[in-house]
TORBA-54737 format. One record per residue (C-alpha): residue number from 1; residue in one letter; chain; x, y, z. Coordinates in steps of 0.02 Angstrom, whole numbers, plus 50000, padded with zeros to 5 digits. Layout:
N
 pos code unit    xx    yy    zz
 NUM    a    A     X     Y     Z
...
END
This chain:
254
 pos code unit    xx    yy    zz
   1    x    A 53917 46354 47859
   2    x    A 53902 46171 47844
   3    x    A 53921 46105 47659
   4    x    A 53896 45963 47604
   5    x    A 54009 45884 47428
   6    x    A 53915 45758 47327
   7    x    A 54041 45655 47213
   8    x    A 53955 45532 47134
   9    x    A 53973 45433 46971
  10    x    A 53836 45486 46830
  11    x    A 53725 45424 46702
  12    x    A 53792 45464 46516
  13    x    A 53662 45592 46440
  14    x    A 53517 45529 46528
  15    x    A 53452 45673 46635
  16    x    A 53300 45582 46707
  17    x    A 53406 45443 46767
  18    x    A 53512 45569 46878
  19    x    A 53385 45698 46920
  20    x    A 53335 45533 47024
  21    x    A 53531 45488 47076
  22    x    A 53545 45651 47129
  23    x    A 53381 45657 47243
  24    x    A 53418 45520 47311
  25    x    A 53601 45557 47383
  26    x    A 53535 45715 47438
  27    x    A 53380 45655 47543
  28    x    A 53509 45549 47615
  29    x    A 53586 45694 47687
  30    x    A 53528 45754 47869
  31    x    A 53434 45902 47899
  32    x    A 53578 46048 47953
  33    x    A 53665 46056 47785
  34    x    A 53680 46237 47728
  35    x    A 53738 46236 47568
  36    x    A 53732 46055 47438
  37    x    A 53865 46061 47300
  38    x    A 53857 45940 47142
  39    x    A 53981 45926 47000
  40    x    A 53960 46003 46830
  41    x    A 53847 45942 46689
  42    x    A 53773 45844 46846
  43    x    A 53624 45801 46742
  44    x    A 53711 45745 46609
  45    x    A 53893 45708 46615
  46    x    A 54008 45820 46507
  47    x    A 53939 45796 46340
  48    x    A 53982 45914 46183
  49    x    A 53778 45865 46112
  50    x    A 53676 45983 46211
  51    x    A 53541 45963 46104
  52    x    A 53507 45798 46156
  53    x    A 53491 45847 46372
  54    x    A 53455 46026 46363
  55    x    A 53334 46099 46486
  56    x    A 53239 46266 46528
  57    x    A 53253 46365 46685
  58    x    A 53071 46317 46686
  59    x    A 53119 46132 46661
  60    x    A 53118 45950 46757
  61    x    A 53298 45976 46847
  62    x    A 53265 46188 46912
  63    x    A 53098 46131 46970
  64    x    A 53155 45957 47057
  65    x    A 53297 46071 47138
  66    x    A 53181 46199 47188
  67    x    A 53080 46073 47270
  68    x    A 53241 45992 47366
  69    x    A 53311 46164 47414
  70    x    A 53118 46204 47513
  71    x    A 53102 46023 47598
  72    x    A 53303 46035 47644
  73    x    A 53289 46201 47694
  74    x    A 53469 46234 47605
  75    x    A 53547 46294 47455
  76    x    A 53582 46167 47309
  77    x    A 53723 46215 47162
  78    x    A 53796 46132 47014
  79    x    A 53799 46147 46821
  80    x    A 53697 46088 46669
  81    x    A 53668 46106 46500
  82    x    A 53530 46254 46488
  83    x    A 53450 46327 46308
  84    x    A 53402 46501 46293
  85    x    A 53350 46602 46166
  86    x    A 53417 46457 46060
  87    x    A 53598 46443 46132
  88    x    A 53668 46309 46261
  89    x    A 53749 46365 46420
  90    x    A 53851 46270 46516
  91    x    A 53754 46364 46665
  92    x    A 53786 46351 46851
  93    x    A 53631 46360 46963
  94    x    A 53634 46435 47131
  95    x    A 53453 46395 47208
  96    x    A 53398 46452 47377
  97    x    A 53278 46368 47510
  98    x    A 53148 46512 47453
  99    x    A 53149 46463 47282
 100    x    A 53263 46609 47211
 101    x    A 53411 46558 47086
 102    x    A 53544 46646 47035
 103    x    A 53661 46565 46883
 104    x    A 53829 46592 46815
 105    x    A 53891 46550 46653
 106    x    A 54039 46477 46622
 107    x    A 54173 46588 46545
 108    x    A 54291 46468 46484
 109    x    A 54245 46353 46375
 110    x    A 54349 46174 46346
 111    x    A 54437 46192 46175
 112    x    A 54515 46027 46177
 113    x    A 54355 45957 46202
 114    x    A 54249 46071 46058
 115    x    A 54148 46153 46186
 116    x    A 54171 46320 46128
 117    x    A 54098 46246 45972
 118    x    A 53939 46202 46076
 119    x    A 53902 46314 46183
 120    x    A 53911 46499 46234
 121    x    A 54026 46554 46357
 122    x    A 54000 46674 46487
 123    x    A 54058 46842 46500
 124    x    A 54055 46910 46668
 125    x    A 54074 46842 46859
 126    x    A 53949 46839 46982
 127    x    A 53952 46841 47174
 128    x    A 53810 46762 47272
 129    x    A 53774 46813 47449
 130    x    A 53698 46656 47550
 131    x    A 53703 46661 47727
 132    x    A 53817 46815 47748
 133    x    A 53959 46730 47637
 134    x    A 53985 46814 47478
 135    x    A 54038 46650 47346
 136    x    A 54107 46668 47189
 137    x    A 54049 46504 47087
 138    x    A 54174 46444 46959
 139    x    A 54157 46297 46827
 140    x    A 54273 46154 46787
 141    x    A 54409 46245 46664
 142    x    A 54392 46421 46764
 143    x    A 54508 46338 46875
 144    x    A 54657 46347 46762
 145    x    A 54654 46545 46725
 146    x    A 54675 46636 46890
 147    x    A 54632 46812 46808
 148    x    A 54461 46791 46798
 149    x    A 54446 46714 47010
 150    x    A 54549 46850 47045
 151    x    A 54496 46904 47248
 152    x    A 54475 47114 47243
 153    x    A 54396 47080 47428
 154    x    A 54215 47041 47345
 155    x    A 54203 46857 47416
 156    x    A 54249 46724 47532
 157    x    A 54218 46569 47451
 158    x    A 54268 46499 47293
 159    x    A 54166 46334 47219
 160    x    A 54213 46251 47068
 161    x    A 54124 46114 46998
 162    x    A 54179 45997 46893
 163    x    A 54219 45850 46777
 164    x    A 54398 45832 46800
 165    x    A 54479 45684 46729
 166    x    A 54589 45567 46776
 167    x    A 54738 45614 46676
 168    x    A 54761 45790 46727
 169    x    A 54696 45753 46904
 170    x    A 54862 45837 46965
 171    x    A 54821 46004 46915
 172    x    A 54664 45976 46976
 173    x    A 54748 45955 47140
 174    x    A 54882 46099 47117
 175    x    A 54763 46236 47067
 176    x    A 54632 46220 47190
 177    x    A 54778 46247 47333
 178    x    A 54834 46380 47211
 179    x    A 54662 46472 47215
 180    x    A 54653 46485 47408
 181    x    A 54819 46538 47424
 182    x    A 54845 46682 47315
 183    x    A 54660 46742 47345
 184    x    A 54661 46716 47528
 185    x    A 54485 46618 47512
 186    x    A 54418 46431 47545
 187    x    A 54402 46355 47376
 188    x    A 54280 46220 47364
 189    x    A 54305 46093 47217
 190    x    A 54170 45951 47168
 191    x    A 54224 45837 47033
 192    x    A 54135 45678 46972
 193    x    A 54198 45484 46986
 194    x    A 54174 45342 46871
 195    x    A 54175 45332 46680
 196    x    A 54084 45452 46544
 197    x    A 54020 45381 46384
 198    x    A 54197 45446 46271
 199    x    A 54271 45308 46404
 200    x    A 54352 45460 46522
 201    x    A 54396 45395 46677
 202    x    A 54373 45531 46830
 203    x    A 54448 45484 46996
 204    x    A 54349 45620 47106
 205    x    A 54475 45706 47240
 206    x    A 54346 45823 47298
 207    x    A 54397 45961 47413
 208    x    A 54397 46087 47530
 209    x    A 54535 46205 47551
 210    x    A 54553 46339 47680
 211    x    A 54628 46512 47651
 212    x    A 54813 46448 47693
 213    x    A 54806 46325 47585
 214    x    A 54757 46181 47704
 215    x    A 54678 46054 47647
 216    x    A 54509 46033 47773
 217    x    A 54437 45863 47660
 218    x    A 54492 45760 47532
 219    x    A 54390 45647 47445
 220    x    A 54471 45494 47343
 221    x    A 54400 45397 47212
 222    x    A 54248 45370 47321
 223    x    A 54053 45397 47284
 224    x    A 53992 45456 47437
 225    x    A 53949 45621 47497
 226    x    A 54078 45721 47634
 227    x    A 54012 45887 47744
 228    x    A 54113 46008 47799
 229    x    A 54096 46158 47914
 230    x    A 54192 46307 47866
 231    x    A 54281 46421 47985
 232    x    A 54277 46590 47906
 233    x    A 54291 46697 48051
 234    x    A 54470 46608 48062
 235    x    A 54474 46661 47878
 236    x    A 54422 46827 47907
 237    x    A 54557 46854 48028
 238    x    A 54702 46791 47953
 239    x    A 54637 46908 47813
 240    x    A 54659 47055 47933
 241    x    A 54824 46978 48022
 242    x    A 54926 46953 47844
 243    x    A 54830 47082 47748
 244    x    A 54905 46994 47569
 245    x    A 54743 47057 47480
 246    x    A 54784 47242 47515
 247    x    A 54935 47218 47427
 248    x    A 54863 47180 47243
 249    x    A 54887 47273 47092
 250    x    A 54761 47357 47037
 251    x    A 54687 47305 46848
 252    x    A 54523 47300 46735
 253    x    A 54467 47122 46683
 254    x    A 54396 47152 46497
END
């Protein structure tokens, strides 16, 4: 499944602005991408005033992505800043050539940064089958509690989108190797570049990790989009050869 990672800078709390950044780096991409990744709050940035960029699943950015996802013939995921019934979601889209979307809600919210104060969290995973791979999408702060991504043989791919600064970038780093490893899966991680309007710097290091714990692409402090094809028949063997997952202990996740 080819994939391609957009890591771009974005435009502080100005959604129209990147709904047309965002169109343009994908129509830049060519036509055999399966799958387009952007980072979280892609629409926005990572702001704690959702009021101010929230959107519908009926609004500007669904139906722009719907329309991408046809003419590209691929499926398009990243996060932002939905309203329903009157609360804010930091909400991950999943939205399919045909026009289906599935969404996942992020689970753990960003105390240092008030975001539990802002918006609801999530309270249950969700596996997406696209293309015979079952993914398990993941937001930003996910990535530090491994509980939660926890592999009982339900997927094969882990994405996590992000906006992942600069100062913690090597945890960033760590825990996306971490992922892979322990859950025998390739973990894909999107995070943004530039600087947000609180003045956080984010230095990007997109990647793709394979179930080993290889590192397949790495993408610097760069805004430029990177495609990968992943090998998950290699995955699906090593899977069988070292057999780690059987070995689990058994819990419930409340």
């Amino acid at each position: 499944m080819k994939t391609a990672l957009i890591q771009t800078t974005l435009f502080w709390e100005n959604p129209t602005e990147n709904r047309r950044h965002i169109t343009q780096k994908i129509n830049d991409l060519p036509a055999n991408v399966d799958l387009i990744v952007l980072p979280e709050m892609f629409s926005s940035g990572f702001t704690m005033n959702p009021k101010a960029v929230a959107e519908t699943m009926n609004g500007k950015t669904i139906m722009e992505l719907k329309q991408l996802a046809k003419a590209k013939n691929c499926a398009i995921t990243g996060s932002l800043v939905i309203e329903e019934l009157g609360k804010f979601y930091n909400r991950l889209v999943f939205i399919f050539p045909n026009g289906e979307v599935r969404h996942y809600n992020k689970r753990h919210l960003f105390t240092l940064a008030g975001e539990q104060q802002n918006f609801e969290a999530g309270n249950r995973r969700e596996i997406i089958l696209y293309k015979g791979i079952r993914i398990m999408p993941q937001i930003c702060y996910d990535l530090r509690f491994p509980v939660f991504s926890r592999n009982n043989n339900d997927y094969d791919l882990l994405i996590y989108v992000a906006n992942w600064p600069e100062t913690r970038i090597l945890a960033w780093d760590t825990l996306l190797k971490a992922r892979a490893i322990e859950n025998m899966s390739a973990v894909i991680g999107v995070n943004r570049i530039g600087v947000d309007g609180k003045n956080l710097s984010y230095p990007g290091h997109s990647a793709v990790i394979d179930c080993l714990g290889n590192t397949q692409v790495k993408v610097l402090n760069d805004d430029r989009s990177e495609i990968v094809e992943i090998d998950f028949e290699f995955q699906r063997q090593q899977r069988e050869k070292l057999g780690f997952l059987n070995d689990a202990d058994a819990f419930d996740l409340r």
